[in-house]
VMD Tcl script that builds the backbone (N, CA, C; Angstrom):
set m [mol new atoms 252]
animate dup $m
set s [atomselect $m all]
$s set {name element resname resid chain x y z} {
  {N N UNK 1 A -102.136 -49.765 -43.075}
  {CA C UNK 1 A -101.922 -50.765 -44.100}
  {C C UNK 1 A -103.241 -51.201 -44.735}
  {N N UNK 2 A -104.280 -51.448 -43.836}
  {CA C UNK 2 A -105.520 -52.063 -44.095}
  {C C UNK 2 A -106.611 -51.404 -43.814}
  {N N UNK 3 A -107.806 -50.990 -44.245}
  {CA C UNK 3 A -109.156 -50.665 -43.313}
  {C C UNK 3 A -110.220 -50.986 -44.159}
  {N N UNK 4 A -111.455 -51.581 -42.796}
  {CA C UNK 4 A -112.576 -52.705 -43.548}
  {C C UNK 4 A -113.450 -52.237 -42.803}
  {N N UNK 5 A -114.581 -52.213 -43.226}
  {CA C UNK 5 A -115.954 -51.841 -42.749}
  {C C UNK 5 A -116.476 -53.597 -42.849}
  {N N UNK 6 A -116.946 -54.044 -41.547}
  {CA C UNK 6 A -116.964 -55.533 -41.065}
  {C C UNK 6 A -118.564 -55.473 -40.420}
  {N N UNK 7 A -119.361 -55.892 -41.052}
  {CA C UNK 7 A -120.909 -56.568 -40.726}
  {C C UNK 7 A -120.752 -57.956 -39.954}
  {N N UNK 8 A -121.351 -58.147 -38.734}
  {CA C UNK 8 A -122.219 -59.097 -38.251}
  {C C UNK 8 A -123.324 -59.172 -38.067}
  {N N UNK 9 A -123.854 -59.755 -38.831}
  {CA C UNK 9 A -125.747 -60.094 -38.832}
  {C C UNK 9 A -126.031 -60.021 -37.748}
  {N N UNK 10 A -127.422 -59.409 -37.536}
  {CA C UNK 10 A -127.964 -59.301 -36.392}
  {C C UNK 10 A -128.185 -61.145 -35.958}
  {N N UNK 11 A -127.929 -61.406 -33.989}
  {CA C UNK 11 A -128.398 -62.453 -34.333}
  {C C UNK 11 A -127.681 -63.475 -34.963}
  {N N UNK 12 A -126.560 -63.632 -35.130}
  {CA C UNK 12 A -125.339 -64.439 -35.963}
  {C C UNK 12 A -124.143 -64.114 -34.854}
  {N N UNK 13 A -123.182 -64.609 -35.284}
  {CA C UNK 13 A -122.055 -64.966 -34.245}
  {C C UNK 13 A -120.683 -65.529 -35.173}
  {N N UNK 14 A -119.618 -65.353 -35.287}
  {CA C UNK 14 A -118.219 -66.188 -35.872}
  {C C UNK 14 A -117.594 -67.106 -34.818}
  {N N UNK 15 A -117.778 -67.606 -34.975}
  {CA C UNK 15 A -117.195 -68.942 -34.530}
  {C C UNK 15 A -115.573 -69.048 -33.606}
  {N N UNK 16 A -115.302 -69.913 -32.552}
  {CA C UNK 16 A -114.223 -69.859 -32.146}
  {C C UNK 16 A -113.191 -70.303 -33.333}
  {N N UNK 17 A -111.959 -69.415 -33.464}
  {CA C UNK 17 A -111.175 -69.698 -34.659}
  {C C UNK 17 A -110.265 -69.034 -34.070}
  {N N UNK 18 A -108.430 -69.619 -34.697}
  {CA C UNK 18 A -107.071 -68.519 -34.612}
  {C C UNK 18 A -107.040 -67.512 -36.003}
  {N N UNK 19 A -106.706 -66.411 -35.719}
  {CA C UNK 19 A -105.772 -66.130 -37.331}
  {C C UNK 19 A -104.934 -66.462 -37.267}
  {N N UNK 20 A -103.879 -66.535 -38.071}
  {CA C UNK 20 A -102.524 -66.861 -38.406}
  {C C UNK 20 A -101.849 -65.932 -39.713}
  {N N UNK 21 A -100.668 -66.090 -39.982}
  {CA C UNK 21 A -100.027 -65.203 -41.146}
  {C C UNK 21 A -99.409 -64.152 -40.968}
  {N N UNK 22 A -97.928 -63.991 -41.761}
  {CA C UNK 22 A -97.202 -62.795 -41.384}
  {C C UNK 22 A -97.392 -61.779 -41.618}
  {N N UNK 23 A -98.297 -61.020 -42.486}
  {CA C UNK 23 A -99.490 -59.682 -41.652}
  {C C UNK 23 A -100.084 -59.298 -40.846}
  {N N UNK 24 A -100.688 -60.373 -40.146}
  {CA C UNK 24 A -100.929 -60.373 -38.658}
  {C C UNK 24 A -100.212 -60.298 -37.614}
  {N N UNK 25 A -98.961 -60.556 -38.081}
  {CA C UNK 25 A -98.057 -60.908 -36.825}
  {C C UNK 25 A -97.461 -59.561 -37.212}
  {N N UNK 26 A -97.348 -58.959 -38.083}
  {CA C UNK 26 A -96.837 -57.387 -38.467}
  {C C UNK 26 A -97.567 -56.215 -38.149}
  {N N UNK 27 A -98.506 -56.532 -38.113}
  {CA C UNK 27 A -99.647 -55.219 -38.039}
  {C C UNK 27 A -100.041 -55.214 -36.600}
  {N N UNK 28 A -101.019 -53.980 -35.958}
  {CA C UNK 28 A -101.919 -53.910 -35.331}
  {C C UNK 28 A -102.978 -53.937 -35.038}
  {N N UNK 29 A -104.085 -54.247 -34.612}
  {CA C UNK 29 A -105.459 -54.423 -35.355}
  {C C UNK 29 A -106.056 -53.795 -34.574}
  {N N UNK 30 A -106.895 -52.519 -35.150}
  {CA C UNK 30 A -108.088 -51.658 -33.977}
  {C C UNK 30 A -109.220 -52.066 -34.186}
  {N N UNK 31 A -110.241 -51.658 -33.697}
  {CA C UNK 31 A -111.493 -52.377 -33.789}
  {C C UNK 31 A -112.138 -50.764 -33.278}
  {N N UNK 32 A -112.631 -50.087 -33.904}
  {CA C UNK 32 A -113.698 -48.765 -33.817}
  {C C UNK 32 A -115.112 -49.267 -33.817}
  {N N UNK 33 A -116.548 -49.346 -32.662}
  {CA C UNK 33 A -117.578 -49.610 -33.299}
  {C C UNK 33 A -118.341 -48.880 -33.816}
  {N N UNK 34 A -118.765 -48.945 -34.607}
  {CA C UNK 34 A -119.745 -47.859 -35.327}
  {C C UNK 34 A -121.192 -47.934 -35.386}
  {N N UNK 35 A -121.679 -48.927 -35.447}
  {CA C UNK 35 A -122.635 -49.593 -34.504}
  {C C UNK 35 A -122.688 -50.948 -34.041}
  {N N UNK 36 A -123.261 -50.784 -32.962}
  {CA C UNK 36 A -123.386 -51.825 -31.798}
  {C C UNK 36 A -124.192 -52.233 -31.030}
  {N N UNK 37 A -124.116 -52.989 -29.887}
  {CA C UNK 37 A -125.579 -52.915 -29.086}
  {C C UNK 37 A -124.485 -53.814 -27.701}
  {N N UNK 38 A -125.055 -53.412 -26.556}
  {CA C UNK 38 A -124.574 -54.042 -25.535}
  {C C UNK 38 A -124.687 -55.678 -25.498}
  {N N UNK 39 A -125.627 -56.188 -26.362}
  {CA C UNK 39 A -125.484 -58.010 -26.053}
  {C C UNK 39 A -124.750 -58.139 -27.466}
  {N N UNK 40 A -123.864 -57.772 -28.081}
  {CA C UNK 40 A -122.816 -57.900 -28.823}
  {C C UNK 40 A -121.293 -57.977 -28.205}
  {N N UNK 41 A -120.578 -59.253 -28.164}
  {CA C UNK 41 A -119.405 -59.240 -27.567}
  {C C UNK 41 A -118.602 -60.091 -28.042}
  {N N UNK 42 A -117.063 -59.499 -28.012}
  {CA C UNK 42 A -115.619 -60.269 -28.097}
  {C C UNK 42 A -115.122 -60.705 -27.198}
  {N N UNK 43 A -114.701 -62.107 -27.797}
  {CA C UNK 43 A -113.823 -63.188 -26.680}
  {C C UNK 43 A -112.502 -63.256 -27.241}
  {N N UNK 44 A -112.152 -63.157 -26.586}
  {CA C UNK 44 A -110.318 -63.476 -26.839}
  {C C UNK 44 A -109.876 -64.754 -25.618}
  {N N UNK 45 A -109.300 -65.516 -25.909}
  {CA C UNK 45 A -109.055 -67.196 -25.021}
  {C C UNK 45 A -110.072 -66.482 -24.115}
  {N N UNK 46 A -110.231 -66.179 -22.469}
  {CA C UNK 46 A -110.518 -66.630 -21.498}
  {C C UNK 46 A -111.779 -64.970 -20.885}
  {N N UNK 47 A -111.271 -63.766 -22.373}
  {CA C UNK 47 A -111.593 -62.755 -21.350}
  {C C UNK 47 A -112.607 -62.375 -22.820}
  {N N UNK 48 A -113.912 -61.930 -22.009}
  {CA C UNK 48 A -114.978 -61.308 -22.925}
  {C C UNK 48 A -115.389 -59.989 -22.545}
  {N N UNK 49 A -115.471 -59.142 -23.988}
  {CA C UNK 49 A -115.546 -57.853 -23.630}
  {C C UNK 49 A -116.698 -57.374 -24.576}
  {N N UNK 50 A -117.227 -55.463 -24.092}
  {CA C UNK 50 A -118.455 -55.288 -24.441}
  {C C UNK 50 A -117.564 -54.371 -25.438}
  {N N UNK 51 A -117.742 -54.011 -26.731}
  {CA C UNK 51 A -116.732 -52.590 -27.359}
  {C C UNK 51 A -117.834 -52.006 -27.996}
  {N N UNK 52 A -117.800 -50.560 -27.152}
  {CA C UNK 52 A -118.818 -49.303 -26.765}
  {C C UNK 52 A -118.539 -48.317 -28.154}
  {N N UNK 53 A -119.586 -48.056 -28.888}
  {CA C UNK 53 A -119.635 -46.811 -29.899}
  {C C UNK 53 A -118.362 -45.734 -29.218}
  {N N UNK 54 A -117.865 -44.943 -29.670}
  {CA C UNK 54 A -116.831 -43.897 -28.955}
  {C C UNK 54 A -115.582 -44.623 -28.894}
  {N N UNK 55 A -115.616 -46.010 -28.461}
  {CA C UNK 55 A -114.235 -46.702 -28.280}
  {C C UNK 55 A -113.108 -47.000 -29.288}
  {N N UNK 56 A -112.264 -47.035 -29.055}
  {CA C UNK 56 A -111.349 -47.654 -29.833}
  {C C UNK 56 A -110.595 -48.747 -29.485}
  {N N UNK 57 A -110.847 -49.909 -29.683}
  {CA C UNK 57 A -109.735 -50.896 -28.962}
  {C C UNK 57 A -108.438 -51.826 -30.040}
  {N N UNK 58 A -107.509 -52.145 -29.457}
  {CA C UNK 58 A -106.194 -52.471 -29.726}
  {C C UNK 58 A -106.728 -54.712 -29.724}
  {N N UNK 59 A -106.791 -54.796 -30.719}
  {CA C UNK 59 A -106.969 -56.129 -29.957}
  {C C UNK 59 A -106.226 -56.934 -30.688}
  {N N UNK 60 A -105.003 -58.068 -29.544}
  {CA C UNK 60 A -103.923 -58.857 -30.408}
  {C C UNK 60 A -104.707 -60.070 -30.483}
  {N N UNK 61 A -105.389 -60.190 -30.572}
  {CA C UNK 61 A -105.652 -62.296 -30.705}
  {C C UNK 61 A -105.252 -63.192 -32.185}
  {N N UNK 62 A -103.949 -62.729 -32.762}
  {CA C UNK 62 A -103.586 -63.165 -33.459}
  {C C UNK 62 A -102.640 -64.659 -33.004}
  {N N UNK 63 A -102.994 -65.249 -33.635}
  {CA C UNK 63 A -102.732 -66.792 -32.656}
  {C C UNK 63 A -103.617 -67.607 -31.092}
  {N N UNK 64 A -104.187 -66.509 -31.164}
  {CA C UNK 64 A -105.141 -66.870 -29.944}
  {C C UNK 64 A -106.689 -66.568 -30.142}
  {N N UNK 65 A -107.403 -68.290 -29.320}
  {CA C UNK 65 A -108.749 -68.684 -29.881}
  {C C UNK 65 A -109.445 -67.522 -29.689}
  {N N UNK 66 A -110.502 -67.348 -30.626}
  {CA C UNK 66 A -111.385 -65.352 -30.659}
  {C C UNK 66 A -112.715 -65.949 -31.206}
  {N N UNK 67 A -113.580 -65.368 -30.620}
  {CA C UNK 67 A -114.880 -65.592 -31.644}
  {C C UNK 67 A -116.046 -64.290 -31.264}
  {N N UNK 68 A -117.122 -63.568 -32.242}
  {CA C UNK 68 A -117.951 -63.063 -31.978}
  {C C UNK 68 A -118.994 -62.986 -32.273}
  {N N UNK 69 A -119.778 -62.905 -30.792}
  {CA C UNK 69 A -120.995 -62.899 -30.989}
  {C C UNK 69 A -122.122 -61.874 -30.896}
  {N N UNK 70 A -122.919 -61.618 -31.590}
  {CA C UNK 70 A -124.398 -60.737 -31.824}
  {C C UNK 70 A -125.401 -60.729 -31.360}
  {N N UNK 71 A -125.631 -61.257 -30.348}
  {CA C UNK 71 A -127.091 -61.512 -30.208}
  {C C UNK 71 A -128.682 -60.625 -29.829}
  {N N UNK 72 A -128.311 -59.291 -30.751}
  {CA C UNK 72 A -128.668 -58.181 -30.822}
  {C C UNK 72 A -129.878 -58.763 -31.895}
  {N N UNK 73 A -130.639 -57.578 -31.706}
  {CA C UNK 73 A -131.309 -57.352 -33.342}
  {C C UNK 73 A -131.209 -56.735 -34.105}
  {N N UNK 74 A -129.999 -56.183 -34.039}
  {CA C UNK 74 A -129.608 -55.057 -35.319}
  {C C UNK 74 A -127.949 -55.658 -35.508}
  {N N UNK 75 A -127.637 -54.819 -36.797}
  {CA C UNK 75 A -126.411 -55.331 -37.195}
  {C C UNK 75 A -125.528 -54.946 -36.761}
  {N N UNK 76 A -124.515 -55.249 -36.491}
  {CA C UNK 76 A -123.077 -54.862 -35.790}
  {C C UNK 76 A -122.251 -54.258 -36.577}
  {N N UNK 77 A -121.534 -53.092 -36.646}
  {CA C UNK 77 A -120.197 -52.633 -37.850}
  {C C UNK 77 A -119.194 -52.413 -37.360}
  {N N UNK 78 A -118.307 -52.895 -37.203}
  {CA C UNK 78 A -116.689 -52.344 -36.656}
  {C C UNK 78 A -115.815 -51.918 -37.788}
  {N N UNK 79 A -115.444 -50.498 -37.972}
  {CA C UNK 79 A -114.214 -49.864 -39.135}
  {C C UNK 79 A -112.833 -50.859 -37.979}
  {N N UNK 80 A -112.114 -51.696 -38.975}
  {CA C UNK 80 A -111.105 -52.619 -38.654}
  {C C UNK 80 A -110.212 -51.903 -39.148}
  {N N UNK 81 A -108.825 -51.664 -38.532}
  {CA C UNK 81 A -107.676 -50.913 -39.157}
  {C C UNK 81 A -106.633 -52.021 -38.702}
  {N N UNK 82 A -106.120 -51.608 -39.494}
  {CA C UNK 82 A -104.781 -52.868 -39.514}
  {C C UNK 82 A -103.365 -51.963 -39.352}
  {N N UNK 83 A -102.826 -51.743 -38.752}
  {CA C UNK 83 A -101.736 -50.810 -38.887}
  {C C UNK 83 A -99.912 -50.739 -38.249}
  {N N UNK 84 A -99.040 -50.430 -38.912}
  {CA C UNK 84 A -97.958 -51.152 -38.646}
  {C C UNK 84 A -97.462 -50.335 -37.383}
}
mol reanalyze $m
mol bondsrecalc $m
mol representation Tube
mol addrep $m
């Protein structure tokens, strides 16, 4: 349905926040990294994870608190697919 090439500044971070909306609640959301660095990580409510170049992950935190952080010195890129 969707695909985004997604920058986080090196060193920058998004904030704890929900999504919401009935695209979200329709779709799937992958997260591919394309580049990365190991002190770059996703929180979803309670569980934080490292997502490794090669990976592909499935991640629902639609309605549930998410935030990420960088604290790399290079920039972060995840290809985001959205898919039904």
């Amino acid at each position: 349905m969707r695909a985004n090439l997604v920058t986080l500044k090196a060193e920058s971070h998004i904030s704890t926040h929900v999504d919401v909306g009935e695209f979200l609640n329709s779709t799937r959301r992958m997260h591919i990294p394309i580049v990365t660095h190991e002190s770059c990580y996703f929180t979803v409510g309670d569980e934080t994870k490292v997502l490794k170049m090669g990976e592909i992950w499935e991640i629902n935190n639609t309605g549930k608190p998410h935030s990420v952080h960088n604290e790399s010195s290079i920039d972060r890129i995840h290809l985001i697919i959205d898919v039904v």
